[in-house]
C-alpha positions as a printed Julia matrix, in Angstrom:
428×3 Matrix{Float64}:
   0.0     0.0     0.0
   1.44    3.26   -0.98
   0.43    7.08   -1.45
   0.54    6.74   -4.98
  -1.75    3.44   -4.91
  -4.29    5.8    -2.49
  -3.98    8.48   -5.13
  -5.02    6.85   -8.13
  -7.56    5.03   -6.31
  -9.33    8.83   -5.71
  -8.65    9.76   -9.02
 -10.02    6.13  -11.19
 -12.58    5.6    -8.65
 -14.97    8.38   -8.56
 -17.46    6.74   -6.65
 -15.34    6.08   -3.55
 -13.7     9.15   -3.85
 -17.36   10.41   -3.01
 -18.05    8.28   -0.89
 -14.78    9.02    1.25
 -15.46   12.51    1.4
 -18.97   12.59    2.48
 -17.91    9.39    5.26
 -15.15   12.31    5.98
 -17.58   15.01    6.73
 -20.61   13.1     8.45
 -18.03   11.82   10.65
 -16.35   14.4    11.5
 -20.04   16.83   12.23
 -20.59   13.78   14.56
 -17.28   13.84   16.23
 -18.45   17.52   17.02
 -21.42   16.56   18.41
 -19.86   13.11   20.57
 -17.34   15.59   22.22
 -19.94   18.08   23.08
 -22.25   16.08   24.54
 -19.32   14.2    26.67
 -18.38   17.29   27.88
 -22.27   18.63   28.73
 -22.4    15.58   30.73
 -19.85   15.89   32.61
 -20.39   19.6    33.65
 -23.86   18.97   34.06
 -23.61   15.91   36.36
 -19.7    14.68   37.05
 -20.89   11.36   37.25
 -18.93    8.27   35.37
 -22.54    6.6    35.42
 -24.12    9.04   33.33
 -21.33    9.48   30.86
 -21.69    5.64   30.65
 -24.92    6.15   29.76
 -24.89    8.63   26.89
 -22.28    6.62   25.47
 -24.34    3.28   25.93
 -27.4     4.63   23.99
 -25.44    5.42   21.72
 -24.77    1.68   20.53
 -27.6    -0.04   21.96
 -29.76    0.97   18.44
 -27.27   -1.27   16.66
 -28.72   -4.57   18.02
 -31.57   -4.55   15.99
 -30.99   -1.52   13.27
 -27.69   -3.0    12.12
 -29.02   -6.4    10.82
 -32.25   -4.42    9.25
 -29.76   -2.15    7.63
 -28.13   -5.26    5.86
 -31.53   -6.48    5.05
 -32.14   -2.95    3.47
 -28.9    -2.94    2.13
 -29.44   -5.98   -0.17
 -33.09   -5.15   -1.15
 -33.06   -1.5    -1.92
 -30.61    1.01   -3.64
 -27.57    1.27   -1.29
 -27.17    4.98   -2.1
 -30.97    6.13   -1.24
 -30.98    4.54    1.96
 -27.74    6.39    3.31
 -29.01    9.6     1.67
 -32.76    9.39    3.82
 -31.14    8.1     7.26
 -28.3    11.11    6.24
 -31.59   13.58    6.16
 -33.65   12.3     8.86
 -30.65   13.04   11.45
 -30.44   16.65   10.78
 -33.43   17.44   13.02
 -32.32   14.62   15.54
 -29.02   16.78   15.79
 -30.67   19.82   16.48
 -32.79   18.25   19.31
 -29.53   18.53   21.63
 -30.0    22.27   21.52
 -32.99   22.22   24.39
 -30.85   20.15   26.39
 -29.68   23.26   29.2
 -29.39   21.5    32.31
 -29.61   17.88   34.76
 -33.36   18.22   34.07
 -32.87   17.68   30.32
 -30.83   14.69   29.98
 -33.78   12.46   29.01
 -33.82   14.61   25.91
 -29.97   14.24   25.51
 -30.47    9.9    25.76
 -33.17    9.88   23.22
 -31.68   12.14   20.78
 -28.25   10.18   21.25
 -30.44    7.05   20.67
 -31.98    8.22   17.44
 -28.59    9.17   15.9
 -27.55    5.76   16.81
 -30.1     4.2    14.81
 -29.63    6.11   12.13
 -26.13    5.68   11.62
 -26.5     1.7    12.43
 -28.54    1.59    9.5
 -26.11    3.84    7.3
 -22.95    2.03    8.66
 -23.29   -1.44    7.15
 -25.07   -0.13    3.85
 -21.77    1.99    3.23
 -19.4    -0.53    3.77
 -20.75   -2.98    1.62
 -21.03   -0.09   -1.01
 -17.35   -0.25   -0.8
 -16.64   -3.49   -2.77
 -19.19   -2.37   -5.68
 -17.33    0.69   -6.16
 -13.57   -0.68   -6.16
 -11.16   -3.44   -7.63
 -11.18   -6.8    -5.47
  -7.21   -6.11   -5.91
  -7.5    -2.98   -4.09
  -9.57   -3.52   -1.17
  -6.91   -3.73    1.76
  -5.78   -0.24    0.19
  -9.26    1.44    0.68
  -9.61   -0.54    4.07
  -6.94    1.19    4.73
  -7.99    4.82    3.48
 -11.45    3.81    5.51
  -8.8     3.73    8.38
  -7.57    6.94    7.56
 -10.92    8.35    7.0
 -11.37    7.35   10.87
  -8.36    8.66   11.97
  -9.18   12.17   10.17
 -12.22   12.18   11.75
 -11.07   12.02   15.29
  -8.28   14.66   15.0
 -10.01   17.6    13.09
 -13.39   16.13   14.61
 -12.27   15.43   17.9
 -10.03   18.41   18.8
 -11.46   20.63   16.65
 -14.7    19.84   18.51
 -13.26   20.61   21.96
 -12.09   23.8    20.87
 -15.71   24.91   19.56
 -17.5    23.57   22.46
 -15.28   25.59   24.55
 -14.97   28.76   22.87
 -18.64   28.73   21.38
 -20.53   26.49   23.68
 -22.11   23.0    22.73
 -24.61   24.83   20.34
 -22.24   25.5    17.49
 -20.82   21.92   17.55
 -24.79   20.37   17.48
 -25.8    23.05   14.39
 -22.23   22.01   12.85
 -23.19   18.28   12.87
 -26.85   19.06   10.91
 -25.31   20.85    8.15
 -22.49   17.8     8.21
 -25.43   15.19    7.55
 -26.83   17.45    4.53
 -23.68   17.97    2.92
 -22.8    14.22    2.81
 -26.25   13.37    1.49
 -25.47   15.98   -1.56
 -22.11   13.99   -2.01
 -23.57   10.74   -1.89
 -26.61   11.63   -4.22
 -23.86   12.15   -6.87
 -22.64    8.31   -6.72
 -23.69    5.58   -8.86
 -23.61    2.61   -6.79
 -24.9    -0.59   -8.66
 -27.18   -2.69   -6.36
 -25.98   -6.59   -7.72
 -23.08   -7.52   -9.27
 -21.51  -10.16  -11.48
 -18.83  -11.12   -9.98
 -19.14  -14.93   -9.61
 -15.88  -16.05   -9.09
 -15.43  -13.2    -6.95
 -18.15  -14.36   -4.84
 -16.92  -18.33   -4.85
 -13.91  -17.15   -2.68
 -13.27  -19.0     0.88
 -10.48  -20.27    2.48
 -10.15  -24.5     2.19
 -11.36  -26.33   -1.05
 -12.39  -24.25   -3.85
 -14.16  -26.76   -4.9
 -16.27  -27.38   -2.03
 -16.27  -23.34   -1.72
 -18.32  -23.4    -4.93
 -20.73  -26.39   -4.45
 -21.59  -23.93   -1.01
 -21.69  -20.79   -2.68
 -23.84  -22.28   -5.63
 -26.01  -24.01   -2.71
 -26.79  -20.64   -0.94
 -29.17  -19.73   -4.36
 -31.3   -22.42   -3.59
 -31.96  -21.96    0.64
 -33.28  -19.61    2.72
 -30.9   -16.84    3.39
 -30.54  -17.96    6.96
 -28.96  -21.26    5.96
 -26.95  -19.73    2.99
 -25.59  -17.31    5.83
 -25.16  -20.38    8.39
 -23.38  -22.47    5.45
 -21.03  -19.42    4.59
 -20.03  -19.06    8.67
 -19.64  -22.65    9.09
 -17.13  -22.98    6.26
 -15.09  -20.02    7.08
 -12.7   -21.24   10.1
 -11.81  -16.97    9.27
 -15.49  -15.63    9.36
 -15.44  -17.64   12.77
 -12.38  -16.08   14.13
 -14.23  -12.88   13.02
 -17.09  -13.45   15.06
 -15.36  -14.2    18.2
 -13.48  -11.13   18.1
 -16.76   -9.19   17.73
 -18.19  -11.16   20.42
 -15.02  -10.38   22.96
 -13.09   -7.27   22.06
 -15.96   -4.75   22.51
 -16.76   -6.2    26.33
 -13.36   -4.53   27.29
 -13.39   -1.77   24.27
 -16.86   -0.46   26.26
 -14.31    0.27   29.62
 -11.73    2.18   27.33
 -14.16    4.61   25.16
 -15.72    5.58   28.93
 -12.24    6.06   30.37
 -11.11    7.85   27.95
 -13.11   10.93   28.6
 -12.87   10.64   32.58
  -9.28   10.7    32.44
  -8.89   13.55   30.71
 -11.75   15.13   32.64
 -11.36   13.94   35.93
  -7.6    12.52   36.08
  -5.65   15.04   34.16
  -8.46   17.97   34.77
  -7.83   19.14   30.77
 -11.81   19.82   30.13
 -12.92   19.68   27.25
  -9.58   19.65   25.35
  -8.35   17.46   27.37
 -11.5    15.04   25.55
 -10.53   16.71   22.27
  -6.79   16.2    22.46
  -7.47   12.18   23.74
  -9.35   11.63   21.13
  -7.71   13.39   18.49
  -3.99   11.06   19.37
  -6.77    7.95   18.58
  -7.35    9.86   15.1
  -3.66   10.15   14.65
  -2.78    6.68   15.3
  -5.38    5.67   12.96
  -4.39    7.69    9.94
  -0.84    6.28   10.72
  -2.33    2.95   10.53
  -2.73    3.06    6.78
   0.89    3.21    5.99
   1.3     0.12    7.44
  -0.53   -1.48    4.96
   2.4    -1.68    2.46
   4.07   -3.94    4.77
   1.21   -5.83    5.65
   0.25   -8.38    2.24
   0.0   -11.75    4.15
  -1.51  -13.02    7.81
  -3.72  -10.54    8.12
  -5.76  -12.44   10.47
  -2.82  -13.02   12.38
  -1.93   -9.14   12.54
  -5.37   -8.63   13.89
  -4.78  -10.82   16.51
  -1.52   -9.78   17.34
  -2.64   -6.13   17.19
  -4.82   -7.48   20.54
  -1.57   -8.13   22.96
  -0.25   -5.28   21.58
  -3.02   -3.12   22.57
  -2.76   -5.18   26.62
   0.54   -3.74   26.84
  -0.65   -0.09   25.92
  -3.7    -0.28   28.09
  -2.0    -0.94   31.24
   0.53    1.95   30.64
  -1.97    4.35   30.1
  -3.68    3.22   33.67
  -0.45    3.88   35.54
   0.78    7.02   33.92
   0.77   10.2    35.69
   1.92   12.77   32.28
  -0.72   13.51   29.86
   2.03   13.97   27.14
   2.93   10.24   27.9
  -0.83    9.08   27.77
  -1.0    10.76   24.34
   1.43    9.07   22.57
   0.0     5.99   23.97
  -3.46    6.36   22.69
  -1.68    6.82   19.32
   0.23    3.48   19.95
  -2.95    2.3    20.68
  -4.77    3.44   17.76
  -2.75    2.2    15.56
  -2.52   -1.29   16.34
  -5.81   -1.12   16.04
  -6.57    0.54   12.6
  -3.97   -1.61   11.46
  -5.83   -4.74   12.57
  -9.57   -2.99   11.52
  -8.04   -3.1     8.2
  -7.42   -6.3     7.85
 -10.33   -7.87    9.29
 -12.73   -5.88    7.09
 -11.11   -6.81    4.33
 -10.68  -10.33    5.18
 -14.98  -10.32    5.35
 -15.06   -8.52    1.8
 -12.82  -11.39    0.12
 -14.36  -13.93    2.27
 -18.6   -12.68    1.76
 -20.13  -13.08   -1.77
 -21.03   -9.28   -2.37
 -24.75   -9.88   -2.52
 -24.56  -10.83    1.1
 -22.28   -8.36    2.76
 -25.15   -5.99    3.61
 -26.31   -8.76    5.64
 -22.68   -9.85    7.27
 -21.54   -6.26    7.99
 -25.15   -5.77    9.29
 -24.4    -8.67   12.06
 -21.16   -7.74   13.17
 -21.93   -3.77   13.46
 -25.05   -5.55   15.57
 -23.16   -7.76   17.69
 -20.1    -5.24   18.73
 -21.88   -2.35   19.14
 -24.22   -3.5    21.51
 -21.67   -5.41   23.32
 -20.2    -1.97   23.1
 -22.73   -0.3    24.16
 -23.78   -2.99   27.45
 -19.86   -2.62   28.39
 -20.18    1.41   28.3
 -23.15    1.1    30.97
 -21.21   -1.6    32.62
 -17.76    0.37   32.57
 -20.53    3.91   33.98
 -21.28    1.64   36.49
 -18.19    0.15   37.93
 -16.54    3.56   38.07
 -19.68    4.18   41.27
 -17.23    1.32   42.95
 -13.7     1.18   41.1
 -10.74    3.47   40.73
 -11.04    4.84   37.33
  -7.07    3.31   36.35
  -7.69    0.17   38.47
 -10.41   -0.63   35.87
  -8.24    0.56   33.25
  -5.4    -1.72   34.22
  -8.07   -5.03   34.2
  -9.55   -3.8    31.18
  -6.14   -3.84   29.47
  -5.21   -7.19   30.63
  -8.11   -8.74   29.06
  -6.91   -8.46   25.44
  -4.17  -10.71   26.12
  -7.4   -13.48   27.57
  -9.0   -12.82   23.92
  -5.85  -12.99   21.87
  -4.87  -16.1    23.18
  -8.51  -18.04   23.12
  -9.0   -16.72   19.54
  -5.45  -18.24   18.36
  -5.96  -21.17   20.67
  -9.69  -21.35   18.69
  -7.97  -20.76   14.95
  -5.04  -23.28   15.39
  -7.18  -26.34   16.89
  -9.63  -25.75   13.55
  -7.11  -25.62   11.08
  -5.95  -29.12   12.68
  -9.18  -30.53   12.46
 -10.11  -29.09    9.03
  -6.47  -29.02    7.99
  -7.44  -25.95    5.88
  -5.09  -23.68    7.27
  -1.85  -24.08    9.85
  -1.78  -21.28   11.43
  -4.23  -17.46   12.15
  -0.6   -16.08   11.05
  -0.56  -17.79    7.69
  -4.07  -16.52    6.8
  -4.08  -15.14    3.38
């Protein structure tokens, strides 16, 4: 992966290109909005509970909105749907301009809820868009620009939305986020996204026999899409791995996107660019994450995996450091380990997913980890009532090394059975 390769990838691909920028600007009018209402909370209340909270509703949409969103997604044009839920937030992000004291926060939940759902219909519709405007050859590239994308979204999002929130109050970041939705739904209108494709021997791709790939593939045609979904899973020792790490990584991910904010808040006392600067070294790690793709061509389930006792090691350093300087260049450590694994899982599940069912796949996993998320940001709210905010830092960050190690243990006794692979490393 290269500049160059990212460059002509804008300039043959308009589609993406368009599809980049408006993911660009809805994220980062949302970024405003997340670091405002982070920061209202905490002035408003100083409780970890209800920062837990306003972060929990935030994902808890994604349980059932996410696997609708795939159904959408493979039924409907891809581009109209992300153009109406695009439309039908501006209001919703207006709604967070009543919200002027304790009394209010019921408003602040619900209209945190209904961006939610919105954007965990939009989310899975987008990135299976993504394969129907690209090259199979160049899809751990633009997983890698979608990295990027992230990472510019947290820095000029994050920081940038500190510094608003600060110097203008909340309001300017909440009216900044409406016109954000309508812009991207103007940039997305302008995209011609084809609903099916052709791509048969794209689709008959899985790891093991290709001929028993296609004699699967050909089989989902003629079953219910539950069982042509069950027979992809089941034959994908890598869609498994997936899965798991969907299943585990967000119960601990929940305690890190809550402490996040009270360190900077209540640890370091930095406000709201304290928030804003946090957030903004997780931006930076991500858009570093992309140049590590042109070293990364091979394992790529194995990097993601790695990536997880990487991110241990970081975790429990950030608990026991005292210098928000040092804590910054962590959470870009941090970062990007894990844009650098992101990548390469999401474009594992693009090679692996015939494209007429990735609305449905991306749909479950946004479902399942956000709302594990989501449960772990109301369980991480909680626990702060009772726990030292870096004693539950330092557990949280020993857990990754619990997942890595179950979801190698998982991939290696598999491979032996199937004898389809040796090793997570050796993936691809």
């Amino acid at each position: 992966m290269s500049n160059q390769t990212a460059i002509a990838i804008f300039k043959a691909q308009k589609g993406y290109s368009r599809l980049f920028t408006a993911g660009l600007i809805n994220g980062i009018g949302d970024r405003f909005t997340s670091v405002a209402v982070l920061a209202l909370v905490l002035q408003l209340t100083g409780s970890g509970m209800a920062v837990g909270i306003s972060l929990g509703v935030r994902l808890l949409p994604y349980l059932f909105l996410a696997p609708l969103g795939g159904v959408l997604g493979s039924k409907f044009p891809r581009k109209y749907i992300m153009i109406a839920t695009d439309v039908l937030r501006v209001p919703v992000a207006l709604t967070f301009l009543w919200v002027d004291g304790e009394d209010k926060l019921w408003l602040l939940y619900i209209a945190s809820f209904l961006l939610a759902a919105g954007e965990a219909i939009y989310s899975p519709v987008r990135k299976s868009s993504i394969p129907l405007l690209v090259t199979k050859d160049s899809l751990l590239t633009v997983n890698g620009l979608e990295q990027l994308m992230s990472g510019c979204v947290l820095i000029l999002g994050a920081l940038s939305g500190g510094v608003v929130s600060m110097w203008f109050g909340p309001e300017a970041a909440f009216v900044m986020n409406a016109i954000s939705f309508m812009v991207a739904a103007l940039l997305i209108y302008g995209i011609d996204i084809p609903q099916n494709t052709n791509r048969v021997n794209e689709d008959k791709r899985k790891i093991g026999s290709p001929d028993k790939l296609k004699t699967k593939v050909d089989r989902q045609q003629k079953t219910s899409k539950t069982r042509a979904l069950w027979i992809l899973i089941s034959g994908s020792i890598t869609l498994q791995v997936i899965f798991g790490y969907e299943l585990l990584v967000p119960m601990l991910n929940g305690l890190d996107n809550v402490l996040i904010s009270v360190y900077a808040v209540q640890e370091f006392e930095a406000g709201d660019i304290g928030v804003g600067a946090f957030y903004a070294a997780l931006g930076i790690g991500l858009s570093l994450s992309f140049f590590a793709g042109r070293y990364v061509t091979k394992g790529l389930l194995g990097v993601a995996i790695g990536g997880l006792m990487i991110d241990d090691f970081l975790l429990m350093s950030i608990s026991v450091s005292n210098h928000f300087t040092m804590v910054f260049m962590l959470y870009i450590l941090l970062s990007f380990a894990g844009g650098t694994g992101n990548a390469c899982l999401d474009t594992l599940v693009m090679r692996e997913t015939p494209s007429a069912m990735q609305p449905v796949i991306f749909g479950l996993l946004s479902a399942v980890g956000n709302t594990l998320l989501g449960l772990s940001m109301l369980v991480a709210g909680w626990l702060l009532e009772w726990m030292e905010p870096r004693a539950l830092g330092f557990a949280g960050g020993a857990g990754f090394s619990i997942i890595a190690i179950l979801l190698a243990g998982y991939a290696l006794i598999r491979s032996k059975k199937s004898g389809e692979f040796t090793a997570p490393w050796k993936v691809f």
